[in-house]
N, C-alpha and C positions, 0 to 999 in steps of 0.2 A: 154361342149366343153373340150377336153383335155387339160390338160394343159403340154409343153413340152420347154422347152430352149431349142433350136438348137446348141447354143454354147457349150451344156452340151453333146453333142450327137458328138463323133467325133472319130477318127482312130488316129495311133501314127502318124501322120504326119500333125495333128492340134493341135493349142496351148490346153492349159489349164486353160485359162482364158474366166468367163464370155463375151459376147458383154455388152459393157455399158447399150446400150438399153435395153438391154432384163433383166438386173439387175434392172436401173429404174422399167419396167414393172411389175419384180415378187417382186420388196420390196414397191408397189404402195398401199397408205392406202386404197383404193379403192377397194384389193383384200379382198374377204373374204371367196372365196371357190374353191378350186384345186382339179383337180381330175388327178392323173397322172398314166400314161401307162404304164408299164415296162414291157420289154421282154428279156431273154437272147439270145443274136444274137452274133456270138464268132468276129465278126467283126466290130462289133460298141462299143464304152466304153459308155456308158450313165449314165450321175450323177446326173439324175434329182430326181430321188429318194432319194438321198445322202441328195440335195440341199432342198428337202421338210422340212427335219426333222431342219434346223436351219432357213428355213422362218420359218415354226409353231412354234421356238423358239423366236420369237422375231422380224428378219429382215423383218416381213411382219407383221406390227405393228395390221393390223385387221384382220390380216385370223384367224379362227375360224373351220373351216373342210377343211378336208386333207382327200382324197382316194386316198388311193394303189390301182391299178387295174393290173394284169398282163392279157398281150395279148395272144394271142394264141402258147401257144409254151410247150414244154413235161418238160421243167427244171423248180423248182423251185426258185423263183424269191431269190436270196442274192447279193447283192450289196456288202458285207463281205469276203464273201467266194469264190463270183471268182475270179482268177489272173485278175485283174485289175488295173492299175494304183492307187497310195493310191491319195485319192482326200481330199486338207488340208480346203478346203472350199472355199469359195467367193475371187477372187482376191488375188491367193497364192504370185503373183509375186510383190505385191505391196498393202500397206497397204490398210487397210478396212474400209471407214469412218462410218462403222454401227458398232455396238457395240449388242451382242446382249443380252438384258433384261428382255429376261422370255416373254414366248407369252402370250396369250385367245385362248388358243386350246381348243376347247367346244366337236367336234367329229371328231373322228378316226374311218378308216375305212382301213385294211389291209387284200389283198388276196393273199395267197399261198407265204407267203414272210417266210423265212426262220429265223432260231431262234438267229444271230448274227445281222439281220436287227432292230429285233423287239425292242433286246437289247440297240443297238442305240438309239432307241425313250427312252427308259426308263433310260438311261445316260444322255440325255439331259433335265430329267427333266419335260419332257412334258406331265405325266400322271395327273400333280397336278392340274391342271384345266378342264382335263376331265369329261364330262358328257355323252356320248356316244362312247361305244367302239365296234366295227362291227371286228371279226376275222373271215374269210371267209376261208374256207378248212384248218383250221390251222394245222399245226404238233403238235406231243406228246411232243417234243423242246420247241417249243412255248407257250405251257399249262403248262408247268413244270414249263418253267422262268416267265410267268405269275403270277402263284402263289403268287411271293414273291415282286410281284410289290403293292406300295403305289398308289390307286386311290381314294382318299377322300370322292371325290367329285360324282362320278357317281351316273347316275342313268339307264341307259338303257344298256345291256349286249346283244350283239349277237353270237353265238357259228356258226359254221359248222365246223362238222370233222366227218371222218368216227365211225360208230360203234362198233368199235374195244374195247375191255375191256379197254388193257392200255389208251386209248385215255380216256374213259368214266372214268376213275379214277383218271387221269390227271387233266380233266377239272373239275369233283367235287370237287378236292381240290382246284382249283381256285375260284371257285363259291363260294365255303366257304369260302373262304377265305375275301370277301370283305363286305362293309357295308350293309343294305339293299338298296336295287336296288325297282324301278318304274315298269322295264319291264325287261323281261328276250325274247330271242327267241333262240331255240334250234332249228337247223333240224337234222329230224327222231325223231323215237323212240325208236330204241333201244339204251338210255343210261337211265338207271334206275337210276345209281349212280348217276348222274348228274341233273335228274330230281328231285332223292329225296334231295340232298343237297338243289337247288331250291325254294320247298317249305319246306325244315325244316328252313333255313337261311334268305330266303325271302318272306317268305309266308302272313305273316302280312301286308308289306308293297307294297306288288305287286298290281297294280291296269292291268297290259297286260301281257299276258303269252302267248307265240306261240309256237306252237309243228310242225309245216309243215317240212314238208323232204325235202332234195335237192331232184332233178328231179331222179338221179340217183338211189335214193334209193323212188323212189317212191310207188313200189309195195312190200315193206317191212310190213309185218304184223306187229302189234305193239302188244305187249301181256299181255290181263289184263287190257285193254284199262279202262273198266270199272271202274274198282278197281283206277285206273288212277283219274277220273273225281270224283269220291268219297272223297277220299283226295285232289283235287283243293277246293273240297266246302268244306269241314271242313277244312282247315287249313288255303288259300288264299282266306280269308273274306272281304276284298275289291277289288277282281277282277272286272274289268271291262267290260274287252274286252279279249276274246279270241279266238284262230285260231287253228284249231286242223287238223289230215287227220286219218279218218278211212276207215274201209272196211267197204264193204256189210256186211251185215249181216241176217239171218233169218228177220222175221217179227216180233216175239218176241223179241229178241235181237236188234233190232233197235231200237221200241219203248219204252222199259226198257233202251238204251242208252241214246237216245234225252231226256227223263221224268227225266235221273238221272243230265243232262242238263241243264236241266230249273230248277233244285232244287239250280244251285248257286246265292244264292241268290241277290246280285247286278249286276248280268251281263245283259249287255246293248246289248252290239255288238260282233255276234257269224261269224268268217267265219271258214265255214267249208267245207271238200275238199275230196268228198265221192270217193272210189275207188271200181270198181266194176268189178268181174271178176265171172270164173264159179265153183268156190271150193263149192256151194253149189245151190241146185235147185231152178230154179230161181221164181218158183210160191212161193216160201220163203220169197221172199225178198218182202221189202218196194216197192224197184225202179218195180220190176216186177209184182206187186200186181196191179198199175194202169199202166206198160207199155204193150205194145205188145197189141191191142185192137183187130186186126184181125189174123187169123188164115190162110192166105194165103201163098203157097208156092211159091208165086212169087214173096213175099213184097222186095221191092226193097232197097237201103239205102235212095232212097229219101224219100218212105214213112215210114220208120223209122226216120226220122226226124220229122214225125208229131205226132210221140207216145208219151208219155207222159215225156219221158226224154226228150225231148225239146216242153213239153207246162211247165205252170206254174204251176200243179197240184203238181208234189213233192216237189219241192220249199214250195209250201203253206201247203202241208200235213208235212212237218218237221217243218216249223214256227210255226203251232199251236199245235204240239207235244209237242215242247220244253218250250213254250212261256202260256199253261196250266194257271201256275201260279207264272209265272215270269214276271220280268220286263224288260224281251230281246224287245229291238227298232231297229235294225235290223239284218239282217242275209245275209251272204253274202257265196249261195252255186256255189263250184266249183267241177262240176260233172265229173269224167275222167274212161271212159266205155271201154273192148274191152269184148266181149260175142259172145257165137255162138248160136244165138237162134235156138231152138229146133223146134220152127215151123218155121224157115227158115233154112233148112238143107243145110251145109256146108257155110251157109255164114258168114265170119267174118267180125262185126259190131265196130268198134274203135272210140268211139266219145267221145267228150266230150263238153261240156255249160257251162255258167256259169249264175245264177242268183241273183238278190236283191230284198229281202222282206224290207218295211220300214212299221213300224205299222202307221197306220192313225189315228184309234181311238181303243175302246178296242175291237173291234170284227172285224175290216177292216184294210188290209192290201194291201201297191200298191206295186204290182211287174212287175219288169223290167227285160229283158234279158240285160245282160251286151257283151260287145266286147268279143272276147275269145285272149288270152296270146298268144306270142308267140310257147310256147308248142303245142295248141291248133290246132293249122291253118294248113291247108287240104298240 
């Protein structure tokens, strides 16, 4: 449920004072997690982003996560930078019986907020107790003054920002910059820099590593993929759990991928999120080795639904690819297809599934089709 003060929401022609109520409410020990809205709308002043950063300081004795979320709109969220009223915090017009005393901020989760917001959080102090930091679309702003921020205590980093060089150099030097981290997650792949800072800085101590891409850049080749999954197993020697997105690839090249796979040696838990299009012939591929069973010029997309991209046949022929001689316990494939098969001329087929393999015992495996994503749905 969003969390918003209405009294923080208001036009020059309302005070600037919290409602009592709604102050009880958001300094209540009983909060312990907020997820707040923000939009630039040139008619409304809203200070509930403002009002976040000194609950998570203290006036909300248990919150512990805090998410920025901005709503649908073309401006980048700064509460800083717009002409706004300056907002002096809680009850400017009369004293404040809170006092505030350093929060348990545990996780931070900021989207598309701009580089004098972010500064705020980091004036206030509040990165000292961090353990989970989520920066969602961030700016090269952002990653710059990042950098030089004191975060002790983390352990889980999440990145999104485009694949722009400056961005990718940006954020390496953040990435370096801090202790070893539990889990990194990156989306895309084009940031090498950022990857290899990653596992040269955290590589020891990483037990989760995810490489998925935002939606946007979802048909982004990644390059050297290979050579990629080569260095996770020599270097991040306690991986646990990883999430990757590749392409199609030949038939060769698949199976030398999935094999180079199951060579890391403690990985448990694989999701991975196959991308499949026509850059190469499809009796090449893994997926089209058992898809397409008839040769009918009539096949419809319903009975493409019953080919092998939606039985459990590739699911199972990648789990026991990768899982050879490994200690992979499950696998979690997210299959996302558009192709114009060659024996159904001119039809274009866009689908996608998703599946879970869970090992049973060493040679039996149960698999389930899973719901599909929003992305997913017809």
């Amino acid at each position: 449920m969003a969390f918003k003060l209405l009294s923080l929401c208001y036009d020059d022609n309302r005070p600037i004072d919290i409602d009592q109520y709604e102050y009880q409410l958001a300094t209540s020990p009983s909060l312990s997690s907020i997820l707040v809205p923000v939009s630039q709308i040139d008619y409304v002043t809203n200070f509930n982003a403002k009002a976040a950063i000194q609950l998570a300081n203290g006036l909300a004795p248990n919150l512990s996560r805090v998410h920025i979320v901005e709503e649908s709109t073309s401006a980048r969220f700064d509460p800083s930078e717009a002409e706004d009223p300056e907002w002096r915090g809680f009850f400017q017009n009369r004293k404040d019986g809170h006092r505030l005393h350093g929060g348990n901020l545990q996780s931070l989760s900021l989207s598309s907020v701009g580089v004098e917001y972010f500064k705020a959080w980091q004036e206030q102090n509040a990165f000292s107790t961090l353990r989970v930091l989520q920066l969602w679309d961030v700016s090269e702003s952002v990653l710059i003054a990042a950098a030089s921020c004191h975060i002790p205590l983390l352990k889980s980093l999440t990145l999104s920002f485009p694949g722009w060089d400056a961005y990718d150099e940006a954020a390496s030097a953040f990435v370096s910059s801090l202790r070893p981290l539990e889990a990194i997650r990156l989306s895309s792949g084009r940031k090498e820099r950022t990857f290899q800072a990653a596992i040269k800085h955290h590589g020891k101590s990483l037990t989760m590593l995810s490489l998925l891409p935002r939606e946007s850049d979802l048909y982004e080749v990644i390059p050297s993929f290979t050579n990629w999954i080569t260095q996770i197993r020599l270097k991040c020697t306690n991986i646990r759990s990883l999430q990757l997105s590749v392409h199609r690839r030949t038939l060769k090249q698949e199976v030398s991928l999935f094999r180079t796979i199951g060579e890391i040696s403690h990985l448990t838990n694989l999701s991975l999120r196959l991308i499949c299009d026509n850059d190469i012939e499809e009796q090449e591929s893994l997926l089209n080795a058992l898809d397409y069973p008839t040769s009918s010029p009539e096949l419809s997309r319903t009975m493409l639904q019953l080919s092998a991209l939606h039985s459990s046949l590739l699911a199972q022929a990648i789990f026991f690819t990768i899982a050879q001689e490994s200690l992979l316990q499950r696998l979690t494939l997210d299959i996302r297809c558009t192709l114009y098969p060659k024996r159904v001329a001119g039809f274009l087929n866009w689908s996608c599934c998703r599946w879970r393999c869970l090992r049973a015992s060493e040679n039996r495996i149960i698999v389930r089709e899973l719901d599909k994503d929003e992305e997913c749905k017809d």
